[in-house]
ZAMARGU-4260 file (C-alpha; in steps of 0.2 Angstrom, whole numbers, plus 5000, padded with zeros to 4 digits):
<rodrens>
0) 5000/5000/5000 | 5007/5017/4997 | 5001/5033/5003 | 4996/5047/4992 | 4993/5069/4998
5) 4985/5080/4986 | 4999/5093/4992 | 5011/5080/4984 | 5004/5084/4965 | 4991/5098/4967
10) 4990/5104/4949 | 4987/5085/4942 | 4975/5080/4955 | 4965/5096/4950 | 4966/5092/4931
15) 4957/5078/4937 | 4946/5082/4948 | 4942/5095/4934 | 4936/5082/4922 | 4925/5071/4935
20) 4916/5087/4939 | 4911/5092/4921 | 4908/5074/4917 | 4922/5069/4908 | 4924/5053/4915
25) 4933/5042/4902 | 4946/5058/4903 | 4948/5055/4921 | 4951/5035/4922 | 4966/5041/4907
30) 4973/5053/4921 | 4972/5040/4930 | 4981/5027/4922 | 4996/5041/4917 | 4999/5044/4933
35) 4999/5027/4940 | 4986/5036/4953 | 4970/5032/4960 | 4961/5047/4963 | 4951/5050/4973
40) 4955/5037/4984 | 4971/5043/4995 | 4976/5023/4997 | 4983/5016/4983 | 4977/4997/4988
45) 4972/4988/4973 | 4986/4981/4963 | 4978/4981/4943 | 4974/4965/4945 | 4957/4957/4938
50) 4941/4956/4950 | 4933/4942/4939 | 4931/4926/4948 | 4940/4932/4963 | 4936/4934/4981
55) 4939/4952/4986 | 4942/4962/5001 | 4935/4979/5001 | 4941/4990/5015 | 4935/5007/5019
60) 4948/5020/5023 | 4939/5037/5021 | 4923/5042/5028 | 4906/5037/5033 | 4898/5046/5018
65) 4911/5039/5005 | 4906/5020/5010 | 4888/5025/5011 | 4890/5030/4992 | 4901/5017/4986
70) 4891/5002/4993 | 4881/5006/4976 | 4894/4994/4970 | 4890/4983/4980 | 4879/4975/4968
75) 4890/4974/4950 | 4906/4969/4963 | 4894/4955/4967 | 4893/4948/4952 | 4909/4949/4945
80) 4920/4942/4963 | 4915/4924/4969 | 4916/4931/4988 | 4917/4949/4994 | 4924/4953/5011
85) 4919/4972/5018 | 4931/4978/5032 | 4923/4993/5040 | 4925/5005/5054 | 4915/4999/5070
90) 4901/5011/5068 | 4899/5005/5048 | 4896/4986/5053 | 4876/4986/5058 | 4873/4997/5046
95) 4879/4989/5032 | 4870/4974/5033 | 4854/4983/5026 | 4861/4987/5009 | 4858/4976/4994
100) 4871/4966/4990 | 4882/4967/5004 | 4885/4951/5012 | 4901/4947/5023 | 4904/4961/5034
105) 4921/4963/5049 | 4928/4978/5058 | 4943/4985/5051 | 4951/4982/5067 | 4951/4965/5061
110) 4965/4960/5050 | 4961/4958/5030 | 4964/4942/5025 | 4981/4936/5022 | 4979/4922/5009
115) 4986/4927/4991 | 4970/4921/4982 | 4963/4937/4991 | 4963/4954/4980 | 4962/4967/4990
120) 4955/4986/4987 | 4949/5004/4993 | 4932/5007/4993 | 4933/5024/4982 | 4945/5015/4971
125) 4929/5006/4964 | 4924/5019/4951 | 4940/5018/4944 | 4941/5001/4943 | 4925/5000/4936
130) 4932/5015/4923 | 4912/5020/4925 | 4905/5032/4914 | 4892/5045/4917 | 4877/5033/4909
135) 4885/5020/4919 | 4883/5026/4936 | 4873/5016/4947 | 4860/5028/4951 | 4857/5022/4969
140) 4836/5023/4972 | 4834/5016/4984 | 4849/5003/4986 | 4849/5004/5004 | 4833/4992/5001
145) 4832/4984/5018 | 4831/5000/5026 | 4814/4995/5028 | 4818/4986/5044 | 4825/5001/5052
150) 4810/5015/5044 | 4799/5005/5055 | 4810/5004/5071 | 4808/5020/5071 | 4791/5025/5064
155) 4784/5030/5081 | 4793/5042/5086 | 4782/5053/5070 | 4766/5044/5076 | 4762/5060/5088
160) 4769/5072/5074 | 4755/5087/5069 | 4750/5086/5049 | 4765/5097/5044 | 4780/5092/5033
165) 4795/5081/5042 | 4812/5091/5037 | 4827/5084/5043 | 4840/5097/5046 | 4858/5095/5045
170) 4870/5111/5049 | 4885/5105/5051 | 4898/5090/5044 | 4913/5085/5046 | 4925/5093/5059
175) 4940/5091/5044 | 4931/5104/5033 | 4921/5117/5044 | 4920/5128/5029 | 4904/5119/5026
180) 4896/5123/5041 | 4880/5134/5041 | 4882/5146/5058 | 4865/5146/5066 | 4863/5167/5063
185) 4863/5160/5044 | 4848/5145/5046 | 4833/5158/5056 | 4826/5160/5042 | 4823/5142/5037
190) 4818/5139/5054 | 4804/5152/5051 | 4796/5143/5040 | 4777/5138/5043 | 4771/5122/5043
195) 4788/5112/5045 | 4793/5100/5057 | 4811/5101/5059 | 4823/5088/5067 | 4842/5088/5069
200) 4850/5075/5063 | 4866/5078/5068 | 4868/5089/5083 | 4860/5109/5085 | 4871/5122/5080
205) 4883/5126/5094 | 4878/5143/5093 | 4858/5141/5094 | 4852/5151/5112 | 4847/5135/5124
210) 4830/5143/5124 | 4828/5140/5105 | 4836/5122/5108 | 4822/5117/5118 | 4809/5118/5103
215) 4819/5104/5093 | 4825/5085/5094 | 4841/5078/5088 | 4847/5062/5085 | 4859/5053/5102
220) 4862/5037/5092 | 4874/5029/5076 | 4870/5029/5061 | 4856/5014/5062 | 4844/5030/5072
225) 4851/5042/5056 | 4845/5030/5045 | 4829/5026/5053 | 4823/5042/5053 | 4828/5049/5037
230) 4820/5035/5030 | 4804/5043/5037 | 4806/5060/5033 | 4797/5069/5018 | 4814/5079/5015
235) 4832/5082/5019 | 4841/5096/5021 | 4858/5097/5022 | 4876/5103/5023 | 4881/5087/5028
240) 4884/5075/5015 | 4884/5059/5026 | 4866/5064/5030 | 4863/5066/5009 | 4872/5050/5005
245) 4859/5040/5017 | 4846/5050/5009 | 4850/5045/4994 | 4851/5026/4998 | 4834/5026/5006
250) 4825/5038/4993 | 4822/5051/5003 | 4821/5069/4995 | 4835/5079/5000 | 4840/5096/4995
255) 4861/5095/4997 | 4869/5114/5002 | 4886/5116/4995 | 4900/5127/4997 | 4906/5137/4982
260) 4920/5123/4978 | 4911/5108/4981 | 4920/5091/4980 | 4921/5083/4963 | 4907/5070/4965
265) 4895/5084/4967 | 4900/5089/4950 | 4897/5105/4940 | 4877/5104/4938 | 4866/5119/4946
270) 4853/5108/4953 | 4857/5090/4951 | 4869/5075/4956 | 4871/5060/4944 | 4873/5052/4959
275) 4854/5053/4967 | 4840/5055/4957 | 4830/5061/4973 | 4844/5077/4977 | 4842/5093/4971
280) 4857/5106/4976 | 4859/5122/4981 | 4876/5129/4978 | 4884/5145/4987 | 4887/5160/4975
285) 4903/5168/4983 | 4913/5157/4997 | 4905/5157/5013 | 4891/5166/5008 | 4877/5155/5013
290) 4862/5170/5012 | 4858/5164/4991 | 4855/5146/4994 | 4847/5149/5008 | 4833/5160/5001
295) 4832/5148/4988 | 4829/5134/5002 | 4817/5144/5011 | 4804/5150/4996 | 4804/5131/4989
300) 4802/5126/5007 | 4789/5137/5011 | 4779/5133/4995 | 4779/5115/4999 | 4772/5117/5019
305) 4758/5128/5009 | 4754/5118/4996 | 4755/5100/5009 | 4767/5091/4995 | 4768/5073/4997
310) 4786/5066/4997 | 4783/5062/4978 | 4781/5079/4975 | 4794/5085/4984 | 4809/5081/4974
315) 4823/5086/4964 | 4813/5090/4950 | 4815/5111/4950
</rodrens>
């Protein structure tokens, strides 16, 4: 395994992330290939080597959001390796076992197997080793299919909810990239919105007055609760992307926030992902300037608590 910074080759790692985000996939896998690199996984694990008839171990270096999304190759892996092994943070494991196609699941603590006849892999090397191509993404709907299990776990706690739209609210992300935060100052005017049911999925803004903390819920549990109730939501709104990529597994309608120079998978598209059928996005303008988005958050936001949309209506269609 050999370890790869972006610091290390700036200029080519932005031609290709360049290409990824206006599409040009086939262009990407040929930077790929040139440089003997395989963006945008920062671990080079996989060796070249044919998956066909192989058992394979797929370990998960990055983060909770990355595996979320790539375990939409859970199902082509499937049926080109005769056994697939997942290694997986500790807080990854139960989760896991409700998406389609995954079936042997250990903790990355564990060690990977050892036996040569064992090829081994990154999880977000997959796109590269697949070479996909925009048409051929897998276009999760729904892949997270037996998340079923885990909407009606948690169904009651909605059961007492009035007749208002079910938002689920994510402010803040990653601690590695706070850029994409949205302060609280910024998110009053959502709040404001009539009709909504809002509930935190991952933690209240630090800065939000503990009196206004008291009118709203958020999440204590892993991501099997973060799951569970995003599944029964009508609509996601996030920063977050972990939040958006679960959204996006269990076809939830989500409406992704993204800072001016949002990561490559996001790509160069004003309101959609190729990723999620069910995700629209709204981009910031100017760096740090979350106001624009926002406003365009609020007036779809508020039009939907008038009109009661169901979560059909509600999606990424503009």
């Amino acid at each position: 395994m050999s370890g790869w910074s972006v610091e290390e080759d700036r200029e080519k790692f932005e031609r290709w992330a360049s290409a990824m985000s206006h599409g040009y996939f086939q262009r990407a896998w040929e930077l790929n290939d040139a440089e003997s690199k395989h963006w945008p996984s920062a671990h080079q694990v996989w060796n070249r080597e044919s998956l066909q008839g192989r058992r394979v171990c797929v370990s998960c270096l990055h983060g909770f959001g990355d595996a979320v999304q790539m375990f939409q190759y859970a199902a082509p892996l499937k049926q080109v390796a005769t056994q697939v092994l997942y290694r997986l943070p500790a807080a990854l494991v139960r989760l896991a076992s409700h998406f389609e196609a995954v079936g042997c699941v250990a903790s990355l603590a564990d060690s990977p197997p050892n036996d040569p006849d064992w090829c081994h892999l990154e999880m977000l090397e997959l796109p590269y080793i697949f070479r996909t191509l925009p048409h051929e993404l897998p276009r999760g709907v729904r892949y997270l299919d037996r998340s079923q299990v885990l909407r009606r776990r948690f169904a009651r706690r909605f059961t007492a909810t009035p007749p208002m739209l079910k938002v689920g609210l994510a402010s803040q992300g990653g601690e590695w990239d706070s850029a994409r935060w949205i302060p609280y100052e910024a998110l009053n005017p959502l709040l404001e919105c009539q009709g909504i049911c809002f509930n935190f999925l991952q933690g209240l803004p630090p800065t939000m007055p503990p009196a206004v903390q008291e009118r709203y819920t958020t999440l204590t549990g892993g991501l099997e609760e973060l799951t569970g109730v995003i599944a029964n939501l009508d609509l996601v709104i996030t920063c977050d992307t972990l939040s958006a990529h679960i959204a996006g597994a269990v076809g939830t309608p989500c409406w992704l926030l993204l800072k001016s120079d949002a990561d490559w998978r996001w790509q160069n598209d004003d309101r959609r992902t190729a990723w999620y059928p069910s995700t629209r996005l709204f981009r910031q303008t100017r760096p740090g300037d979350w106001d624009a988005p926002l406003r365009q958050v609020c007036q779809h936001l508020s039009e939907a608590s008038s009109a009661k949309q169901s979560r059909r209506t509600l999606s990424c269609q503009p």
